[in-house]
C-alpha positions as CSV (number, residue, x, y, z in Angstrom):
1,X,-39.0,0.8,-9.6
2,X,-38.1,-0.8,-6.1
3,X,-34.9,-2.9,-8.0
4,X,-34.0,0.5,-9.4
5,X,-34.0,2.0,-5.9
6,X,-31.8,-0.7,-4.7
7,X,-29.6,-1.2,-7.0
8,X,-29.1,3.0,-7.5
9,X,-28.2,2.6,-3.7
10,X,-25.2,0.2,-3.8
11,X,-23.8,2.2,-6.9
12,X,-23.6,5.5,-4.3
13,X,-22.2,3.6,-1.8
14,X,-19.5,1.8,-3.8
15,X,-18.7,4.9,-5.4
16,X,-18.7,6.9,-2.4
17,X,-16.4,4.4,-0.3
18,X,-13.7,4.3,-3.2
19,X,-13.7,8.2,-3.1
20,X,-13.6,8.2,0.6
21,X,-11.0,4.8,1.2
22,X,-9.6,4.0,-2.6
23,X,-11.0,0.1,-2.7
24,X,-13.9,-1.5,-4.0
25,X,-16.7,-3.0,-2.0
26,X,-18.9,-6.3,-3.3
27,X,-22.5,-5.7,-3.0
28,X,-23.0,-8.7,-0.7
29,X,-20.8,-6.7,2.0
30,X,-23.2,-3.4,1.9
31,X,-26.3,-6.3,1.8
32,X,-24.8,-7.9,5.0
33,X,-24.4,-4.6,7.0
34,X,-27.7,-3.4,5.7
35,X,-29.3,-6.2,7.1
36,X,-27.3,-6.0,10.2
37,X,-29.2,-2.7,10.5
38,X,-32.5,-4.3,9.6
39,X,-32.3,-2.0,6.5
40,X,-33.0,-5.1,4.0
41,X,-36.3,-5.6,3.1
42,X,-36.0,-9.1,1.7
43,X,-33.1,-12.1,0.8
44,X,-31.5,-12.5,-2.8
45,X,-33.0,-15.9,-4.2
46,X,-29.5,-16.9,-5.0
47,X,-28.2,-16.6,-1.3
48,X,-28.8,-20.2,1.2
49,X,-28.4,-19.1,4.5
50,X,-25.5,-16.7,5.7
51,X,-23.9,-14.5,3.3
52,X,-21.4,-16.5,1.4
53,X,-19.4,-13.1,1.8
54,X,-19.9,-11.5,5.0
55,X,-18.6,-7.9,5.2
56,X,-15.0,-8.5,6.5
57,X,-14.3,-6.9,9.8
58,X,-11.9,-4.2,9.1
59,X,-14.3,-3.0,6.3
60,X,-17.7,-2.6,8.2
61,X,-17.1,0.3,10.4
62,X,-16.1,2.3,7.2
63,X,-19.1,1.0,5.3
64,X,-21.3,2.1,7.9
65,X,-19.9,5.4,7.7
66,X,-20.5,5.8,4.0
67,X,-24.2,4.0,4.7
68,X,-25.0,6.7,7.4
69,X,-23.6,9.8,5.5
70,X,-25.8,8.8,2.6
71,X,-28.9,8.1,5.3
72,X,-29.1,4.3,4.4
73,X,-28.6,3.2,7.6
């Protein structure tokens, strides 16, 4: 199903990025540049507002390699 999908995805793309850069991304940081892409097609119940944990800068262009290679984003 659609959870199955999602949740499939970040595995990829966690594994892929420690491959590629040797650390460890948290799901909220490939949610945040997802949606920065408009690639999120709805909010976690459990998050209020902004992300409590934003992708940190020096991260995010690496994760958006990773997303694009795998044709997320």
């Amino acid at each position: 199903g659609l959870f199955n999908e999602l949740f499939m995805g970040y595995v990829e793309v966690k594994e892929a990025y420690k491959k590629k850069y040797g650390s460890t991304l948290k799901n909220s940081w490939i949610a945040h540049v997802k949606s920065d892409h408009g690639k999120t097609t709805r909010r976690s119940p459990s998050r209020k507002g902004d992300y409590k944990f934003p992708c940190p800068a020096n991260v995010k262009p690496k994760l958006e390699k990773i997303l694009k290679e795998l044709k997320i984003i």
